[in-house]
C-alpha positions, -999 to 999 in steps of 0.1 A, spaced: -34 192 -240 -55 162 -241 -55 142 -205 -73 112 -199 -87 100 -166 -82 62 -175 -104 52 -144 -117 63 -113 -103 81 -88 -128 67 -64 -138 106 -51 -175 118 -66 -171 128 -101 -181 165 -93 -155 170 -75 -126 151 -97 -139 174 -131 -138 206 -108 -105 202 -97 -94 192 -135 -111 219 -151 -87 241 -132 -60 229 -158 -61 259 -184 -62 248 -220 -71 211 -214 -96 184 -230 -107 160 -199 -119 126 -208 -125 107 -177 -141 68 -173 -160 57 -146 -147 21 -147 -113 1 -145 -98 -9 -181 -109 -45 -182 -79 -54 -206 -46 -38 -218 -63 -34 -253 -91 -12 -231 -66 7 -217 -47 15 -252 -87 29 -263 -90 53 -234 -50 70 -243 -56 70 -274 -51 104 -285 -42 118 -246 -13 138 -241 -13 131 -204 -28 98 -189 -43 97 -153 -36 66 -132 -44 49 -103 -35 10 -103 -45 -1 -137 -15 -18 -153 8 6 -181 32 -21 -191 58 -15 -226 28 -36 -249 5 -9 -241 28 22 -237 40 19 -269 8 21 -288 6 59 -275 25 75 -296 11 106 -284 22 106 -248 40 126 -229 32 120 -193 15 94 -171 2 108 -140 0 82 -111 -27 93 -89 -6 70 -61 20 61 -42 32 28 -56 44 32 -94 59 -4 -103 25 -14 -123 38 14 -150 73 5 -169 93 29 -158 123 19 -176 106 15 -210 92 58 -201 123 67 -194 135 58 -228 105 69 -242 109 102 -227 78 98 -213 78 118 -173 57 97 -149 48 116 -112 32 96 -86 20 111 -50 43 103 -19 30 105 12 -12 111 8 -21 83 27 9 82 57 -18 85 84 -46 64 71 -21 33 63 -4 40 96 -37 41 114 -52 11 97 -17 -11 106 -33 -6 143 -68 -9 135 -56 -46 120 -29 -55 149 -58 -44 177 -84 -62 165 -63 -95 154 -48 -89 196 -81 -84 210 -100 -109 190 -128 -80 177 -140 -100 152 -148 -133 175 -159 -107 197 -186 -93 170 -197 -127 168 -200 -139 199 -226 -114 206 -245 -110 181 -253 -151 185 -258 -146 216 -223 -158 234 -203 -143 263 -164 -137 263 -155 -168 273 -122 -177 248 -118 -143 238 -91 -131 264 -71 -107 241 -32 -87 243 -26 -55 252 0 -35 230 16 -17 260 53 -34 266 53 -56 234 82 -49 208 70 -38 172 96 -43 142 90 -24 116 105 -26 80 110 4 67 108 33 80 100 58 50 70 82 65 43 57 69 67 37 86 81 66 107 44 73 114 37 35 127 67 40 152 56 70 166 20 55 171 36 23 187 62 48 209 27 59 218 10 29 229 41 19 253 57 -5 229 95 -15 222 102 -4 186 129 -20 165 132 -11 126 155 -22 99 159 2 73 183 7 43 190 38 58 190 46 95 168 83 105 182 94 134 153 120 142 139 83 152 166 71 173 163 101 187 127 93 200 138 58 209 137 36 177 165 11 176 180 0 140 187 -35 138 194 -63 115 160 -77 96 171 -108 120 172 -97 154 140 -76 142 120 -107 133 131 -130 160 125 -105 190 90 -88 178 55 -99 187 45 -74 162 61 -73 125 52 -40 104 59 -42 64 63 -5 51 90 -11 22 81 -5 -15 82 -34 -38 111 -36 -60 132 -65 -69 152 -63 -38 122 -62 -13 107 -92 -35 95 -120 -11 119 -100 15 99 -121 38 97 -160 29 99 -192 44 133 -183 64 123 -158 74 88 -164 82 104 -197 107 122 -169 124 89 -158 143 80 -155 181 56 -181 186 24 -157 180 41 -130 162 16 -109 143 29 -102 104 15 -69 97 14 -60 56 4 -30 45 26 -17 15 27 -47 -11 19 -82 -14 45 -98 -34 69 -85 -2 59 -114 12 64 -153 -2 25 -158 -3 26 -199 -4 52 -199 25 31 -175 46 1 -203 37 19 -231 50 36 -210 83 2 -201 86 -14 -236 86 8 -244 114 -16 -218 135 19 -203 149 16 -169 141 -8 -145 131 -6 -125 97 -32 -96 89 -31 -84 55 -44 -53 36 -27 -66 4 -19 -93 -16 3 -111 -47 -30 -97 -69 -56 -72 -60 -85 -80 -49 -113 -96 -56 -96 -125 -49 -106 -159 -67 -121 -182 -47 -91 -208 -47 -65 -186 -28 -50 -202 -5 -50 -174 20 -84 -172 21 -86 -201 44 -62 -195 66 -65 -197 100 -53 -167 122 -53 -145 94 -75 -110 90 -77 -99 59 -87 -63 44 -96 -58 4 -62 -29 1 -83 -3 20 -49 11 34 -53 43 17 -88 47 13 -98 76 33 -121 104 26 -91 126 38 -66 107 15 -80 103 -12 -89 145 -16 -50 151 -9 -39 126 -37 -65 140 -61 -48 176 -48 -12 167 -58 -19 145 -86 -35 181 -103 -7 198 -90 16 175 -107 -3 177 -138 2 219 -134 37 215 -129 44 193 -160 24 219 -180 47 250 -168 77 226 -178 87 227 -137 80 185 -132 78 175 -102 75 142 -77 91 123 -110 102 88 -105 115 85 -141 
């Protein structure tokens, strides 16, 4: 089997190749950069019976031209950059890895919320030119109510931190887990969550129901410094309405991703936004995540190989 590593998977190479070379019977080709263009990406499959993956784009232009392959092998969570529908009738089986980075998102969603609530970035400032803490009186987390939409494990994991902390936690979910009730999570409607939460939480994939989930409506439906937490995918979220709810300086949005990755160009509009905080998709990007997704995207690669698939989405 021929498998190429289309582009990093952001670990030292010594360590991806050993893990890969555990693969019995297979010819690794791996690159050390992003495919710059779709007819970059076709060069590196060319050939590959397996394709390794992070977030470089697979759409039906370029899956075509491989008329060799047999399985794309997502080496993350999110899977909508591949067409699934066109592998599916291609025959093509495409795994992805649920659930590597449940604590490091989950953690970061605090790290974010703390330091927009406590002003650490002001606070960084201010002493370093030499001011004191006058105007930088912050809000503690203990008694405020967090919503959080969705409540797959990273956002099971984000209630149990906040049940932690002392806050209120409401979620909205398209299905209620009662193991969270249970610990004293209350389901509600995506509008009693928004209007009575000074904290908002985004953990839902992005599909064409969860599509700006979150626009201008919604958005107006905001506590008066609400803090708009996104963690899981940009395009959840109607980017230009957040820009103009944000240029009331209303609420407070911190945001790990965006309606592109990063780097972003120098004209988006988020950019300069006030009462924003902004982090270039670092969610998952963990020394300890990143070794477990290289771990099950090899094991998925195993499975496929003894004919036992497994963590399909196709």
């Amino acid at each position: 089997m021929k498998i190429s590593i289309i582009e990093p998977l952001q670990l030292p190479e010594k360590m991806v190749m050993d893990k890969f070379k555990t693969l019995k019977d297979c010819e690794i080709t791996a690159y050390d950069t992003k495919p710059a263009t779709d007819e970059e990406t076709v060069m590196r499959c060319k050939g590959a019976d397996i394709v390794v993956l992070v977030n470089s784009p697979m759409p039906t232009s370029v899956i075509e031209q491989i008329e060799t392959l047999k399985m794309i092998a997502v080496s993350f969570t999110g899977y909508d950059h591949v067409d699934i529908a066109k592998c599916r009738d291609l025959g093509i089986v495409v795994s992805n890895v649920p659930e590597y980075s449940t604590h490091s998102v989950a953690e970061l969603v605090f790290g974010l919320t703390i330091s927009e609530m406590r002003k650490l970035v002001e606070c960084d400032k201010a002493v370093r030119s030499g001011g004191t803490s006058q105007g930088l009186m912050g809000r503690e987390l203990f008694g405020k109510t967090i919503g959080v939409i969705g409540t797959g494990k990273i956002g099971q994991r984000v209630c149990e931190i906040a049940l932690a902390f002392g806050m209120k936690v409401l979620a909205y979910s398209r299905s209620e887990k009662e193991e969270m009730v249970k610990k004293g999570v209350k389901y509600v409607t995506l509008e009693e969550l928004l209007r009575k939460s000074d904290v908002v939480s985004i953990h839902v994939p992005l599909t064409k129901e969860t599509e700006k989930l979150i626009g201008e409506k919604e958005l107006s439906m905001l506590k008066d410094g609400a803090v708009l937490v996104n963690a899981a995918r940009g395009k959840v979220i109607d980017t230009e309405a957040l820009v103009r709810e944000l240029e009331k300086e209303r609420i407070y949005a911190c945001l790990d991703v965006f309606d592109m990755e990063p780097p972003l160009p120098d004209d988006y509009a988020i950019i300069c936004t006030k009462n924003s905080l902004l982090s270039p998709h670092v969610g998952y990007y963990t020394e300890e995540a990143l070794e477990r997704r290289l771990d099950v995207t090899i094991d998925n690669i195993q499975s496929f190989l003894e004919g036992k698939p497994k963590n399909v989405v196709t």
